[in-house]
C-alpha positions as CSV (number, residue, x, y, z in Angstrom):
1,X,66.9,138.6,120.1
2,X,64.3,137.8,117.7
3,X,64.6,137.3,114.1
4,X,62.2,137.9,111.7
5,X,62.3,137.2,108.1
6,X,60.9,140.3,105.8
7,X,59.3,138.7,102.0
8,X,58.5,141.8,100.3
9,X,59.5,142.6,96.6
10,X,58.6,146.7,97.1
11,X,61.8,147.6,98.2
12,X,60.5,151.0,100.1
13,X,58.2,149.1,101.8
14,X,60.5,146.3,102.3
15,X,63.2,148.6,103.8
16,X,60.5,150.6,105.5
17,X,59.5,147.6,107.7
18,X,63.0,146.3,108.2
19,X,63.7,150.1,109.5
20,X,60.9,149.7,111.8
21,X,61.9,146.0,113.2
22,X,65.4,147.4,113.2
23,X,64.9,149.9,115.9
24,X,62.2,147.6,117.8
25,X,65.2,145.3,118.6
26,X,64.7,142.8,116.2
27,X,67.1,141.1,113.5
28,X,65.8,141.3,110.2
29,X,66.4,138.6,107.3
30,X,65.2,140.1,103.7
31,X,63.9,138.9,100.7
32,X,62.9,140.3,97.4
33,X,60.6,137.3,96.3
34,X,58.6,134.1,97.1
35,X,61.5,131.6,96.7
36,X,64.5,133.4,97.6
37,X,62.1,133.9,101.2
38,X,61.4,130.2,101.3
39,X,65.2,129.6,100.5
40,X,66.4,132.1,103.6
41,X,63.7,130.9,105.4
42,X,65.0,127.1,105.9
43,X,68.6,128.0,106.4
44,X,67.6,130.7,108.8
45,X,64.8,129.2,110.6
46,X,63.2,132.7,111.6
47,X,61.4,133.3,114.8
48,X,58.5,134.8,112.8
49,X,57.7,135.7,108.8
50,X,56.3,138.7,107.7
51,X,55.3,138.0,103.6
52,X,53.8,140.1,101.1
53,X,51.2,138.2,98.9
54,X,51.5,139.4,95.1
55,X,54.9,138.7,94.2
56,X,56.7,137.5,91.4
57,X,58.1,134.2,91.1
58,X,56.3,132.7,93.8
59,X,53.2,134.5,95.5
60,X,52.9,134.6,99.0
61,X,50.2,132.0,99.4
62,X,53.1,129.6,97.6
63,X,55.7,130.5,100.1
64,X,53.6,129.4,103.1
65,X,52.4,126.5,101.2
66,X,55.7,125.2,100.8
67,X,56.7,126.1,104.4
68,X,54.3,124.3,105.8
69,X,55.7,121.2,104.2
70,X,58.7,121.6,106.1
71,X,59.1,120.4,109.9
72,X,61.5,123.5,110.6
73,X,59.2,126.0,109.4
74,X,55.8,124.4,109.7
75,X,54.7,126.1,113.0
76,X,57.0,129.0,112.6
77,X,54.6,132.6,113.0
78,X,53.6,133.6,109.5
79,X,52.1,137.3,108.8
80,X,50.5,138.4,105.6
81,X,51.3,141.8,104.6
82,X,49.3,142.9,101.1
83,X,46.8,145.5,99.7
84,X,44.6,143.2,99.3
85,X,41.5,143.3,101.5
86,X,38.4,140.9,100.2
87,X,37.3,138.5,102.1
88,X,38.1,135.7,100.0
89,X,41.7,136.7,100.0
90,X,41.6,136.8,103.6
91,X,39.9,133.5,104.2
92,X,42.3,131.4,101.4
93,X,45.3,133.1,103.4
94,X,44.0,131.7,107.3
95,X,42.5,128.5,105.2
96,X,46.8,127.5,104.5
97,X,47.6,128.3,108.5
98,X,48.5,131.9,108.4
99,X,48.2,133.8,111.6
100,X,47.3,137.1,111.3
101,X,46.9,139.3,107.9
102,X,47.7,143.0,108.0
103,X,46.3,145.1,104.8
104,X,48.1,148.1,103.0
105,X,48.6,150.8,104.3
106,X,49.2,149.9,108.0
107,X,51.0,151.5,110.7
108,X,54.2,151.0,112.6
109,X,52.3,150.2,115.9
110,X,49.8,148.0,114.1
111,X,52.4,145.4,112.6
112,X,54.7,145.5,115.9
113,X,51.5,144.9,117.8
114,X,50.7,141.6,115.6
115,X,54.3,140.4,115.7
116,X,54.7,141.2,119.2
117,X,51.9,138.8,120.2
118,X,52.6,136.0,117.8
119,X,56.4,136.0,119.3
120,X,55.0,135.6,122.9
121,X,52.7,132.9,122.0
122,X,55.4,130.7,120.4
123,X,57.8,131.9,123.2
124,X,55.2,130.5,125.8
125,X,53.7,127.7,123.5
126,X,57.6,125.6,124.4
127,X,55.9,125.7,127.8
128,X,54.1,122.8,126.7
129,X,57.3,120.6,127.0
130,X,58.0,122.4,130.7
131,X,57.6,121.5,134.2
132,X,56.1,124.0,136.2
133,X,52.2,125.3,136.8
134,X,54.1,129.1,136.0
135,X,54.7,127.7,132.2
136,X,51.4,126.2,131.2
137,X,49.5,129.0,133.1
138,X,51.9,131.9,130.6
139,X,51.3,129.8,127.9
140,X,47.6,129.7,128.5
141,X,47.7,133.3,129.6
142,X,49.3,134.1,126.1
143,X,46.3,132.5,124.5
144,X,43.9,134.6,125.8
145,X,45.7,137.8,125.0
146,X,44.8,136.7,121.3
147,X,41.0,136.8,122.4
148,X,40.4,133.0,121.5
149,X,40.9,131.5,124.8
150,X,37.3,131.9,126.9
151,X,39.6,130.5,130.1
152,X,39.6,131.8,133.4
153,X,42.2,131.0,136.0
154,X,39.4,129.3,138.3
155,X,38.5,126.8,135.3
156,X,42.0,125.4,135.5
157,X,42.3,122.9,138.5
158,X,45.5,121.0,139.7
159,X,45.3,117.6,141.5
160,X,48.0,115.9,143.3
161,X,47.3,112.0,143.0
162,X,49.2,109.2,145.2
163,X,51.1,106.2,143.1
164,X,48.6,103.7,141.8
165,X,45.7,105.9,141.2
166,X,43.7,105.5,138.7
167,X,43.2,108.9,137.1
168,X,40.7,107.1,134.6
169,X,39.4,103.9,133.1
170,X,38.9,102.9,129.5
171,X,35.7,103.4,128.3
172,X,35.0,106.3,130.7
173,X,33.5,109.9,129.1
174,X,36.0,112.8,128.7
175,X,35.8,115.9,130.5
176,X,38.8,117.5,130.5
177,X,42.2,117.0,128.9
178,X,45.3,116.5,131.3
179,X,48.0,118.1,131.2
180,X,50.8,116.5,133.5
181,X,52.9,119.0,136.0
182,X,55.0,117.0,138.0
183,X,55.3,112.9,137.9
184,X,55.2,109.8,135.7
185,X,51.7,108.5,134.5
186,X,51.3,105.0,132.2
187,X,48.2,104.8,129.8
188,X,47.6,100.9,129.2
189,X,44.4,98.6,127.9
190,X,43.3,95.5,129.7
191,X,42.3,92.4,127.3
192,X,39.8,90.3,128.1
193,X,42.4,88.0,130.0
194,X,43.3,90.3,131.9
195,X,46.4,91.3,130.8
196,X,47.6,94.8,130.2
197,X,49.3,96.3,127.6
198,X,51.4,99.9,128.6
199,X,51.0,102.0,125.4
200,X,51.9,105.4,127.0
201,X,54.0,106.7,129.9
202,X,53.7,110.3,130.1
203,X,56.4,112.3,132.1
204,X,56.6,115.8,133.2
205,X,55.0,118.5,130.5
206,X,53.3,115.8,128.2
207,X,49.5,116.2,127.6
208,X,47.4,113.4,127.4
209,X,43.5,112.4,127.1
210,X,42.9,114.6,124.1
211,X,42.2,112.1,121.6
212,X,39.1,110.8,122.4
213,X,37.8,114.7,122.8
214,X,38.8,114.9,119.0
215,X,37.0,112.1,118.1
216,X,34.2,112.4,120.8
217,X,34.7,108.8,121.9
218,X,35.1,107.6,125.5
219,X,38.6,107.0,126.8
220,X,40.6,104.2,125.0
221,X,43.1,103.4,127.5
222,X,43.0,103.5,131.4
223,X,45.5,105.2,133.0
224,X,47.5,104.7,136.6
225,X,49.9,106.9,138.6
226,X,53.4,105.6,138.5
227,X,55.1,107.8,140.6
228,X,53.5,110.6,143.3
229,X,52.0,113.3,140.5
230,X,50.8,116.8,140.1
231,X,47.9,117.1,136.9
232,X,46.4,120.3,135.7
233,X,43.2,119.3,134.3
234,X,42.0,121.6,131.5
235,X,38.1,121.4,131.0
236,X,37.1,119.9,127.4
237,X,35.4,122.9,126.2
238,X,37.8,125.4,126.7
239,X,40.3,122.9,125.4
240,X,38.1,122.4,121.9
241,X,37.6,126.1,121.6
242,X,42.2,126.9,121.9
243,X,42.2,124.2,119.1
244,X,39.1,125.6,116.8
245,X,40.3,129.2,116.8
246,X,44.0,129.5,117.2
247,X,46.1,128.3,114.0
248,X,49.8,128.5,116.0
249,X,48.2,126.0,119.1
250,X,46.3,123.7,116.6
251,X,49.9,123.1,114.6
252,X,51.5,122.2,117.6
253,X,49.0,119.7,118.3
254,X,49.1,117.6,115.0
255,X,52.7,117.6,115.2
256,X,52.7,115.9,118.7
257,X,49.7,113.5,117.0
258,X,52.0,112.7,114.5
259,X,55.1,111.8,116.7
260,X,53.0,110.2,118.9
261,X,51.6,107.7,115.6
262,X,54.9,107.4,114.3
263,X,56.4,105.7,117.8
264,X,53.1,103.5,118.2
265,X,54.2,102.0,115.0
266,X,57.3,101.6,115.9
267,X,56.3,99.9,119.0
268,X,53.9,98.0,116.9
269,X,56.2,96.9,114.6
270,X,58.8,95.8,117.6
271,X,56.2,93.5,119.3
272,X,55.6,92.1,116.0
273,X,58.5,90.9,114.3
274,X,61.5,91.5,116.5
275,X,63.1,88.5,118.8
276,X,62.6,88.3,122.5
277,X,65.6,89.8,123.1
278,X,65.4,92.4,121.0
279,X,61.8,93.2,122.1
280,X,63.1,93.4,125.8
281,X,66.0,95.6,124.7
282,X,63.6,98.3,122.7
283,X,61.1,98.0,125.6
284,X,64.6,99.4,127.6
285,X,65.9,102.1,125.3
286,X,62.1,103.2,124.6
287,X,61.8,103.4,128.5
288,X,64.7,105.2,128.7
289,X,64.6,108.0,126.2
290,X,61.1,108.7,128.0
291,X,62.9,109.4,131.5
292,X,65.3,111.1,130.0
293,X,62.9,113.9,129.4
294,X,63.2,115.2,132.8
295,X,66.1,113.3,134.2
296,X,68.5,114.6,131.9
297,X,71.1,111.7,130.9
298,X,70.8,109.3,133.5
299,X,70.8,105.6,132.8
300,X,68.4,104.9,135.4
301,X,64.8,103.1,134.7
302,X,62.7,102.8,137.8
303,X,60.0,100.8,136.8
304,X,58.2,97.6,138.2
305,X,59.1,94.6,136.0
306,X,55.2,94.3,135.8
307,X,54.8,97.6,134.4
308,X,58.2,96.8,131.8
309,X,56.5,93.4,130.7
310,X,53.7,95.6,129.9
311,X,55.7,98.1,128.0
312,X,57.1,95.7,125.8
313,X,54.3,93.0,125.6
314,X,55.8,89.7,126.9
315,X,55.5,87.4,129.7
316,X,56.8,89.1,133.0
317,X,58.6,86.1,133.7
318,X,60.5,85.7,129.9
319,X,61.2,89.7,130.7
320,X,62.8,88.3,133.8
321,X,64.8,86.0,132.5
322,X,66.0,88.1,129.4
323,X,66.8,91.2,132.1
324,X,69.4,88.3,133.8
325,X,70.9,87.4,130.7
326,X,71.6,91.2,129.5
327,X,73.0,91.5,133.1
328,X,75.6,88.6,132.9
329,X,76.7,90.1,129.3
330,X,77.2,93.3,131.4
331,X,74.5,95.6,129.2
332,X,72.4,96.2,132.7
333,X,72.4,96.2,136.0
334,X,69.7,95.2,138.5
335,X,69.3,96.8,142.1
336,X,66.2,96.7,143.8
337,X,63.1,98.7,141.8
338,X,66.2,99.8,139.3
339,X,67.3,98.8,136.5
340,X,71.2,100.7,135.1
341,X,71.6,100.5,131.4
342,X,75.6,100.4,131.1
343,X,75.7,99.7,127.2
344,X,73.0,101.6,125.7
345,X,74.9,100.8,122.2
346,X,74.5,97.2,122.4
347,X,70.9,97.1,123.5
348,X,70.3,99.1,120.4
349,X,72.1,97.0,117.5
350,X,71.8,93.7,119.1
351,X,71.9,91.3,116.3
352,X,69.6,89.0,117.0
């Protein structure tokens, strides 16, 4: 069941709606004002928000201002619900990230329609973190049920690609943006050596090539299959225009930008000023947490020693040697193409 959180300080109307969610199978979370909404709002975590805008206290544009600060609620649905029709009010309201805006007086049908359809689109957008061609084609399907989505089913293409293909090479053009089915895919740059550097493996449900379609630069990083994969490739424009006109879709995406900055600087900071050891033993943990994301809990990393020198940006053969030392103080174990963290704890606080 859904919950949706109700900000309205009429309490007719207020009770009117709640009446309405009530019966459409919905639990409803009230609030009589701005701040005691916000306040219910991140204990709560609501599925969606429906929010009046004159209130007193705090307004509504205040309560999604101050929402949006918050991870928890920052991509959570949000509704305005106000007499209010000019265009300015309108534009301020979708200008801080709201996602629909229903004037007074409205109907039943009218407000369950717009919740309705914001509910399935945040239902459908967790498909982006899924598996399977059936959740990226409902979360796609969603988004053209808003109107904003110009795709067709024909204009989304799936390739199967054998291990060590390269899907593309750094300084290429973008055309599409790719988003990975079934799989394991690194992203890594060459110097002028010759060496690489892995910056990315992408697993099962992660999208990747986008940045260089925001900035309208060619690829940064080249990219090779890892392990047999499946990729849906979803042409640029269509990808540009999901982005430009739907608010919900374009939050997700600067959250995953951000979490993807945040563990490049962590990386960064690793290669930098941490030991040998400890570089080898974040290059393993980091590993690790990303096969995890469709492997479940397993302790397995099947990766080349190659491919884990490049992770972690040392010599292949100092990664050898450090991999034989972690074995003999029984942290790992080393078959064939495998490596079996035993002592995940250790590798993380290793003192020096």
């Amino acid at each position: 069941m859904h919950t949706i959180l109700v900000i309205e300080d009429n309490q007719k109307v207020r009770d009117n709606i709640a009446e309405i969610l009530e019966l459409s199978g919905y639990k409803v979370l009230r609030a009589s004002e701005g701040k005691t909404g916000v306040e219910i709002a991140l204990k709560e975590n609501p599925d969606l928000i429906v929010c009046d805008i004159m209130m007193p206290v705090l307004d509504g544009y205040g309560v999604l201002h101050l929402l949006n600060k918050h991870k928890e609620t920052y991509s959570t649905p949000f509704i305005f619900l106000t007499a209010k029709s000019e265009k300015n009010d309108f534009r301020k309201g979708m200008e801080l990230g709201a996602d629909d805006y229903i004037t007074k007086p409205f109907d039943g049908f009218e407000l369950l329609a717009a919740i309705e359809i914001r509910l399935r689109k945040k239902d459908t957008l967790k498909a982006i973190a899924g598996e399977s061609k059936e959740q990226i084609n409902n979360f796609i399907e969603t988004a053209k049920q808003s109107g904003n989505l110009p795709l067709v089913s024909d204009a989304r293409e799936v390739a199967e690609f054998k291990k060590k293909h390269i899907l593309y090479l750094e300084g290429h053009r973008p055309h599409s943006v790719f988003y990975l089915v079934r799989g394991k895919i690194k992203g890594y740059k060459s110097t002028d050596s010759g060496k690489d550097f892995i910056g990315n493996i992408y697993t099962a449900g992660d999208f990747f090539g986008y940045t260089p379609i925001f900035e309208n630069i060619a690829y940064t990083e080249s990219t090779e299959i890892l392990e047999d994969a499946e990729v849906m490739l979803i042409p640029k424009e269509d990808f540009i225009a999901l982005l430009t006109n739907d608010t919900q879709v374009a939050k997700q995406f600067i959250q995953l930008l951000s979490k993807n900055i945040i563990d490049k600087e962590e990386m960064l900071l690793n290669m930098a000023y941490n030991s040998l050891r400890k570089k080898v033993a974040f290059g393993l943990i980091h590993v690790l947490e990303i096969y995890r994301k469709d492997k479940n809990d397993k302790e397995i990393l099947e990766l080349s020693r190659d491919n884990l020198a490049q992770v972690t940006g040392v010599a292949t053969e100092s990664l050898i040697r450090t991999l034989a030392d972690f074995k003999s103080e029984n942290l790992i174990a080393l078959h064939p193409g495998k490596i079996i963290i035993l002592d995940e704890n250790k590798l993380k606080n290793l003192p020096y």
